[in-house]
BALOBA-1460 file (C-alpha; in Angstrom, 3 decimals):
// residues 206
<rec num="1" residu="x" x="-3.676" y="121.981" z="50.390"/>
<rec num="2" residu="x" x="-4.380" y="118.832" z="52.350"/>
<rec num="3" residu="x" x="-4.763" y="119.224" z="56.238"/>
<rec num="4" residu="x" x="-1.701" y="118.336" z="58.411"/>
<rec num="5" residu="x" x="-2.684" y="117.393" z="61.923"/>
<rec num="6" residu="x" x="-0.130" y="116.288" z="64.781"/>
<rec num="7" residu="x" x="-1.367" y="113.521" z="67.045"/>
<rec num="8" residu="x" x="-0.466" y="112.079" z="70.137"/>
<rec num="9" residu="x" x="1.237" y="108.627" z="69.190"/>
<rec num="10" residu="x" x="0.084" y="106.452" z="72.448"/>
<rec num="11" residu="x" x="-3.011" y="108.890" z="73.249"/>
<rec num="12" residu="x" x="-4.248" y="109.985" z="69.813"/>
<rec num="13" residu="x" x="-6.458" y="113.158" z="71.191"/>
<rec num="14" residu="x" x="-10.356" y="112.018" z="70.297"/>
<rec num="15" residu="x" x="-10.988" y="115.563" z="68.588"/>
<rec num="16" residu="x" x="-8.257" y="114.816" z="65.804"/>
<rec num="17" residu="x" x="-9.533" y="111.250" z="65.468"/>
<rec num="18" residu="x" x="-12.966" y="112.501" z="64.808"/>
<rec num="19" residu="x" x="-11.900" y="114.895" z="62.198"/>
<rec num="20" residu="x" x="-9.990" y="112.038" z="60.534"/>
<rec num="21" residu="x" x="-12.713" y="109.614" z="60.324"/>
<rec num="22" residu="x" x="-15.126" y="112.975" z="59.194"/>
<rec num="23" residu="x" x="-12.954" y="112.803" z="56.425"/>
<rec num="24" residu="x" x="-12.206" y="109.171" z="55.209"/>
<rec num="25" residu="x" x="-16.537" y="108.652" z="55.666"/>
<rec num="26" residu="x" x="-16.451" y="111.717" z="53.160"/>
<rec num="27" residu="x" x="-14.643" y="110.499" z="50.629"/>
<rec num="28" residu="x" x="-11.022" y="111.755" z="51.467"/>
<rec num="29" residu="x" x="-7.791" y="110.536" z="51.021"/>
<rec num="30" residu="x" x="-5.442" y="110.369" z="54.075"/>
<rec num="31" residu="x" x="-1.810" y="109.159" z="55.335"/>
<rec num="32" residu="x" x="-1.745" y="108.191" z="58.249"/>
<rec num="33" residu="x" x="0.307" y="105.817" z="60.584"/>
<rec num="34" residu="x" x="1.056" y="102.102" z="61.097"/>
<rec num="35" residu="x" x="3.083" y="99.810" z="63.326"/>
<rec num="36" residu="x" x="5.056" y="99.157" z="59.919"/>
<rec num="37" residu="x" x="4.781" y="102.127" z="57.530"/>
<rec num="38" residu="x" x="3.100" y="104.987" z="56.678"/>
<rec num="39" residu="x" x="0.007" y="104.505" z="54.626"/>
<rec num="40" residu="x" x="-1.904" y="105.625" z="52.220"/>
<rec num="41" residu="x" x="-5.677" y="105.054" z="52.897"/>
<rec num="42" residu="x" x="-9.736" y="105.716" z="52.127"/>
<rec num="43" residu="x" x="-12.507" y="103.966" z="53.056"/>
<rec num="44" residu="x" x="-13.763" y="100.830" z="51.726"/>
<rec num="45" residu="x" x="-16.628" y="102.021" z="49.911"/>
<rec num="46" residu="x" x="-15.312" y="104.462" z="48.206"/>
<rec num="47" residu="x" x="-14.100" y="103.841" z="44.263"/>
<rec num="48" residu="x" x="-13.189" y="107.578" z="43.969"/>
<rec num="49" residu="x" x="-10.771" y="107.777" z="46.625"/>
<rec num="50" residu="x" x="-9.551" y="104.486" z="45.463"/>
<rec num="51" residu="x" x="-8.406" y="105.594" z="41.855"/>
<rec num="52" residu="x" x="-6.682" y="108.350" z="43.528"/>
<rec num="53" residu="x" x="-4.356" y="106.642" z="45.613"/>
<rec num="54" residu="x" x="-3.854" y="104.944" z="42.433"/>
<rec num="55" residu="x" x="-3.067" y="108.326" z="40.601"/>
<rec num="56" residu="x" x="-1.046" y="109.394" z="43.842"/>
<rec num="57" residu="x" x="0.987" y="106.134" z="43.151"/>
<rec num="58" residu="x" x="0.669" y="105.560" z="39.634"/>
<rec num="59" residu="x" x="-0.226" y="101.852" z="40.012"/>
<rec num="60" residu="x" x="-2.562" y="99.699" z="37.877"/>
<rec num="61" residu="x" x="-5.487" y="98.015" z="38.085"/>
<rec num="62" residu="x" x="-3.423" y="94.719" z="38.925"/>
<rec num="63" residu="x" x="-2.345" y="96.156" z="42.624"/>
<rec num="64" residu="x" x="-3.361" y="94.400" z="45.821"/>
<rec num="65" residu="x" x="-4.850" y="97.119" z="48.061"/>
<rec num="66" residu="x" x="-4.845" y="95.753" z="51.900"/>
<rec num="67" residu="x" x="-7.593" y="96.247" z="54.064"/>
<rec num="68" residu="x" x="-6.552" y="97.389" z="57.179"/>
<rec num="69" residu="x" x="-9.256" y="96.054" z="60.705"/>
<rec num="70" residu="x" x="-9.709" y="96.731" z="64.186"/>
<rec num="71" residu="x" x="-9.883" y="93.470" z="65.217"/>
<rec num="72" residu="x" x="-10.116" y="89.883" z="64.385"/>
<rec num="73" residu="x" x="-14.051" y="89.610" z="64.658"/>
<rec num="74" residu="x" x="-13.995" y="92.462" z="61.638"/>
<rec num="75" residu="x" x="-11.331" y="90.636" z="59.641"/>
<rec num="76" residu="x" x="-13.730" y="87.816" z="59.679"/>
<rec num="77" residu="x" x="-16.538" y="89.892" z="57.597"/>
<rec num="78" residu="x" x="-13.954" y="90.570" z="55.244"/>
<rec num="79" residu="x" x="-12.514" y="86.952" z="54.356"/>
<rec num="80" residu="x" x="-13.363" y="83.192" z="54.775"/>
<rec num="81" residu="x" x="-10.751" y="81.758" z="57.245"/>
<rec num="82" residu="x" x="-10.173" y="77.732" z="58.381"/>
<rec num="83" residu="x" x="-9.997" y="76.972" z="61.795"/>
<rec num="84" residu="x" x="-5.936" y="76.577" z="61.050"/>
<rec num="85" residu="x" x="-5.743" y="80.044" z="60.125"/>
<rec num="86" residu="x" x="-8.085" y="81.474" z="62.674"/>
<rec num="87" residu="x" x="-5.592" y="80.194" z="65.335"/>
<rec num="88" residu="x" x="-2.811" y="82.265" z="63.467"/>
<rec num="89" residu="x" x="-4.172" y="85.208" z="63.250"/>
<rec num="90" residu="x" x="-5.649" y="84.890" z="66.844"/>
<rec num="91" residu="x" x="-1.607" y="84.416" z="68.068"/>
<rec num="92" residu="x" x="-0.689" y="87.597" z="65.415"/>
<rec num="93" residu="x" x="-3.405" y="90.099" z="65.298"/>
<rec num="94" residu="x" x="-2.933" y="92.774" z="66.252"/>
<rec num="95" residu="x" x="0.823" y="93.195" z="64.563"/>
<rec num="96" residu="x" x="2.749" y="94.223" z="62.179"/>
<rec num="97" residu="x" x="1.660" y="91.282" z="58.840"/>
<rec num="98" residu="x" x="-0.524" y="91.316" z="56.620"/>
<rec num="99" residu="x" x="-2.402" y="87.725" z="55.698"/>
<rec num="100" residu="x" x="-3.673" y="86.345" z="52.130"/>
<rec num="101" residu="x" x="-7.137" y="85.256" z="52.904"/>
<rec num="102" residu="x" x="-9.850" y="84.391" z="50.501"/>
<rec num="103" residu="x" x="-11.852" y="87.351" z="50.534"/>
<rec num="104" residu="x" x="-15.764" y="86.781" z="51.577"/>
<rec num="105" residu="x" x="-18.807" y="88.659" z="49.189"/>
<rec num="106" residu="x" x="-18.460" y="91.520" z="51.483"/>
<rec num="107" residu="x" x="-15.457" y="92.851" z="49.742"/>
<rec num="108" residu="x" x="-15.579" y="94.770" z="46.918"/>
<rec num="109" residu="x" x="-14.752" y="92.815" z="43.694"/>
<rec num="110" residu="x" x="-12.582" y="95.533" z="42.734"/>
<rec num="111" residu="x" x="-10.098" y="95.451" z="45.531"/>
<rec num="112" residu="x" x="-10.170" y="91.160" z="45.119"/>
<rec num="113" residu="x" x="-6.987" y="89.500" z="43.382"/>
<rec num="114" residu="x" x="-8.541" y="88.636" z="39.956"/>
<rec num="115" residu="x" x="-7.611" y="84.965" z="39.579"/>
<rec num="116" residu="x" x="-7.552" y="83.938" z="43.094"/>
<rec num="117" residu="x" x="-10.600" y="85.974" z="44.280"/>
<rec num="118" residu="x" x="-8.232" y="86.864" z="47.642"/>
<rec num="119" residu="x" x="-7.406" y="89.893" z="49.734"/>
<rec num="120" residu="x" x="-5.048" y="90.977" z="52.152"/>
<rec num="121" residu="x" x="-5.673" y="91.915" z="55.354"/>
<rec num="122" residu="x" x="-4.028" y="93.449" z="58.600"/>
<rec num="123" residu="x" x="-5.044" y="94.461" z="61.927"/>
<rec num="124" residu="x" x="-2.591" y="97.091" z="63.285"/>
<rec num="125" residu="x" x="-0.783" y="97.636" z="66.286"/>
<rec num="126" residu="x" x="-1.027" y="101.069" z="66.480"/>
<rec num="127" residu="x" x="-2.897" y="103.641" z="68.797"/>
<rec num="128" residu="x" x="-3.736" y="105.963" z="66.089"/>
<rec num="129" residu="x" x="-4.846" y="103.479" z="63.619"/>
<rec num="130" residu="x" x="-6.623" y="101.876" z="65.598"/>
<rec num="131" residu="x" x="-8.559" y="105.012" z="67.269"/>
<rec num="132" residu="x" x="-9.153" y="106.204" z="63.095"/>
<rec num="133" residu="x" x="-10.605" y="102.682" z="62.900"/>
<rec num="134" residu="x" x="-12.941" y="102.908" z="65.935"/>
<rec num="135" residu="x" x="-14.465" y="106.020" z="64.917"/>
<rec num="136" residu="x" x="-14.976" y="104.984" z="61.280"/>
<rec num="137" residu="x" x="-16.577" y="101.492" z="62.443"/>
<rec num="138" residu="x" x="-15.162" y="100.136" z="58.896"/>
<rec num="139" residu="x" x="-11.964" y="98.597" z="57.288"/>
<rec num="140" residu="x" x="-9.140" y="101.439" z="55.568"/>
<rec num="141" residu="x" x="-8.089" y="100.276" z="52.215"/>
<rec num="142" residu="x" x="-4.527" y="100.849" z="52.283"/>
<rec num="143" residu="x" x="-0.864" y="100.863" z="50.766"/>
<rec num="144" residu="x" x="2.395" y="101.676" z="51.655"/>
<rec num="145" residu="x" x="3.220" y="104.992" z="51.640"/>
<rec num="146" residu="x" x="5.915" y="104.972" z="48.611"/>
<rec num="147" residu="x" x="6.191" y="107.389" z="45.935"/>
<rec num="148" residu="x" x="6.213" y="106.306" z="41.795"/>
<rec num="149" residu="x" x="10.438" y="105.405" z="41.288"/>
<rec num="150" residu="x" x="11.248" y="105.694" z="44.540"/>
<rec num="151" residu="x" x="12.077" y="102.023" z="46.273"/>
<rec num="152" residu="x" x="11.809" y="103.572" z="50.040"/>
<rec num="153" residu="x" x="8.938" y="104.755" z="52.249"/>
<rec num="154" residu="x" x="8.331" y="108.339" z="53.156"/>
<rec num="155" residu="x" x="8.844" y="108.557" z="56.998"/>
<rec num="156" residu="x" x="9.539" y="112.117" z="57.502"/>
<rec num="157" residu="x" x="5.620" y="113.850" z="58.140"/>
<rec num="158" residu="x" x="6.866" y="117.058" z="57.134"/>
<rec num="159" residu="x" x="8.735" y="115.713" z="53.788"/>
<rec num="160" residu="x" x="4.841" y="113.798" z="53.258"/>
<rec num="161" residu="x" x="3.617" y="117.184" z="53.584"/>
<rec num="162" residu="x" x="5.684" y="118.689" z="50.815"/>
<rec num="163" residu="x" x="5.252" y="116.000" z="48.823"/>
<rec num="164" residu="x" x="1.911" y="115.154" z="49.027"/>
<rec num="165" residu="x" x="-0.207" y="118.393" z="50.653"/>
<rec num="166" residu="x" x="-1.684" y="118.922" z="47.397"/>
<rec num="167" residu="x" x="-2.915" y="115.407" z="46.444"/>
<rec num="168" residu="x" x="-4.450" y="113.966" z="49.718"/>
<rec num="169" residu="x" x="-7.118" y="115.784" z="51.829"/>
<rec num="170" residu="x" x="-5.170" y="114.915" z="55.083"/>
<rec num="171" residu="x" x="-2.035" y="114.233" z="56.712"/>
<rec num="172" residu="x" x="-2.117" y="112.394" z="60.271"/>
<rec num="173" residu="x" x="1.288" y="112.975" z="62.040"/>
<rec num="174" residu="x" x="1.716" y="110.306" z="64.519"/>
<rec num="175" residu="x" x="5.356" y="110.008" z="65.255"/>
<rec num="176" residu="x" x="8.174" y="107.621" z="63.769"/>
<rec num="177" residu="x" x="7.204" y="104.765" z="62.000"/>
<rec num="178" residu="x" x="9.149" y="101.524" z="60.806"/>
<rec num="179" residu="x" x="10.515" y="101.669" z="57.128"/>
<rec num="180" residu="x" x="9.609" y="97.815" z="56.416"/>
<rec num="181" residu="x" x="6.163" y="97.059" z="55.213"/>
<rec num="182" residu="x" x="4.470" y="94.498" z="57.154"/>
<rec num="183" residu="x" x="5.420" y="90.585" z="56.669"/>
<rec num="184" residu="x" x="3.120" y="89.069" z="54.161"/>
<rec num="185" residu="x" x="2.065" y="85.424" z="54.731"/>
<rec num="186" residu="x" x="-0.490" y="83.627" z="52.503"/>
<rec num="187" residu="x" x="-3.209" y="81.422" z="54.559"/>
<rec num="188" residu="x" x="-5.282" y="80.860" z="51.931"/>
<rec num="189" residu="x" x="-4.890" y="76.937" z="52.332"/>
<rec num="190" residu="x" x="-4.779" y="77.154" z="55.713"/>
<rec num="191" residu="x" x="-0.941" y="76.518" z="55.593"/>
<rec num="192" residu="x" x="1.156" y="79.861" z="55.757"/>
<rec num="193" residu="x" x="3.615" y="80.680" z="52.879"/>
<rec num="194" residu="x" x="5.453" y="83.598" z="53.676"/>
<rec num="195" residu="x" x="5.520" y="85.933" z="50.314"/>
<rec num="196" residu="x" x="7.655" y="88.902" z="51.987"/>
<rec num="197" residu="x" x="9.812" y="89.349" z="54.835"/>
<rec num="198" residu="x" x="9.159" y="92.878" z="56.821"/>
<rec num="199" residu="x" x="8.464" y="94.372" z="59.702"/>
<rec num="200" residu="x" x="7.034" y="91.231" z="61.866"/>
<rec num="201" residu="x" x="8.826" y="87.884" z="62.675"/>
<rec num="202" residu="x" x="8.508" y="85.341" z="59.881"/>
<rec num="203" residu="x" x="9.785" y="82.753" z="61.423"/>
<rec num="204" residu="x" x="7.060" y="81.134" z="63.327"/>
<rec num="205" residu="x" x="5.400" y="80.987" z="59.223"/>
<rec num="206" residu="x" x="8.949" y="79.098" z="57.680"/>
C-alpha cells in the first residue's frame, strides 16, 4: 500500500517534501498536486516508473507525457524556445498551461512527440509542487490524474487513496485542486495556437 501523506497547501512542511522527493529520485510513482489537477508523476529519468503510469492509465506509447519545471531558466534545458515565445512564457510561467515547445537533446526521446520531435511543458503555480520540485532539482514527468473510462479527474485524496494505494508508492494530499487540466497552447513557431481550453485564460493566445 502506497504512502498517504497530508501536507500543508501554502506551507508544504520540508520533512514531507523530503520524503517525496526520497521517493520520486528512487524510482517511485506519486500523485501529487497542481494549480490545475491532480497528477500523476516520476522523475525524468526513470523508464520504469514511466511504463507504470502508463499501466496505471492504460495509455499507449503515442501519449504526450508533460514535464512539469520550477522555473523558466529549467524549462529552457528542456526545449528550444524563440525570443517570441520566451516573452510568453516569461508573462505565464508560473500558471496553470502547459506550452508545445520543441524539445532540446536533453529530453528523453521517449517522452518526445514522434513526428514533431516536441514536448510539453509547465511550470506550476503551486506551493507543493513547487517545494517537490526544489528538493528533486529535476523536471516531474506528468499526467492528469484520470482513471482508464472515466472522462473526469480524481479530486477527492481519500477516493485517490482507494483507488490507487496499491499502484503508486505515494499519495501527496495537498488540499482542493481545480478539475480542468491546464490550457494547452502550441509555441512551437513562435506563434501560439491554443489546442485546449482549461484551467488558465486562453484568451491572451486567440
Amino acid at each position: 500500500m502506497g504512502e498517504f501523506l497530508q501536507v500543508h497547501a501554502t506551507n508544504p512542511e520540508p520533512r514531507i517534501v523530503q520524503r517525496v522527493a526520497k521517493c520520486l529520485l528512487q524510482g517511485g510513482v506519486v500523485v501529487y498536486p497542481t494549480d490545475s489537477t491532480y497528477a500523476l508523476g516520476c522523475h525524468i529519468g526513470n523508464k520504469a516508473a514511466l511504463d507504470r503510469i502508463r499501466q496505471i492509465r492504460r495509455l499507449d506509447t503515442k501519449h504526450h507525457f508533460t514535464l512539469v519545471c520550477r522555473d523558466l531558466s529549467e524549462l529552457s534545458i528542456y526545449s528550444q524556445v524563440h525570443n517570441s515565445a520566451y516573452r510568453i512564457l516569461k508573462a505565464y510561467t508560473p500558471g496553470p498551461y502547459t506550452f508545445v515547445l520543441k524539445a532540446s537533446p536533453e529530453v528523453p526521446r521517449r517522452l518526445k512527440q514522434t513526428k514533431r520531435k516536441t514536448i510539453g511543458l509547465r511550470v506550476p503555480d503551486n506551493a507543493v509542487a513547487q517545494a517537490i520540485l526544489a528538493q528533486t532539482g529535476g523536471a516531474i514527468m506528468s499526467t492528469s490524474l484520470i482513471l482508464p473510462d472515466q472522462s473526469e479527474q480524481l479530486t477527492d485524496p481519500y477516493e485517490m487513496r482507494m483507488k490507487l494505494g496499491k499502484t503508486v508508492d505515494m499519495i501527496v494530499d495537498g488540499g482542493a485542486c481545480s478539475v480542468q487540466p491546464t490550457t494547452l497552447v502550441d509555441l512551437v513557431d513562435g506563434v501560439p495556437e491554443v489546442l485546449r481550453i482549461g484551467n488558465g485564460d486562453p484568451k491572451p493566445f486567440q
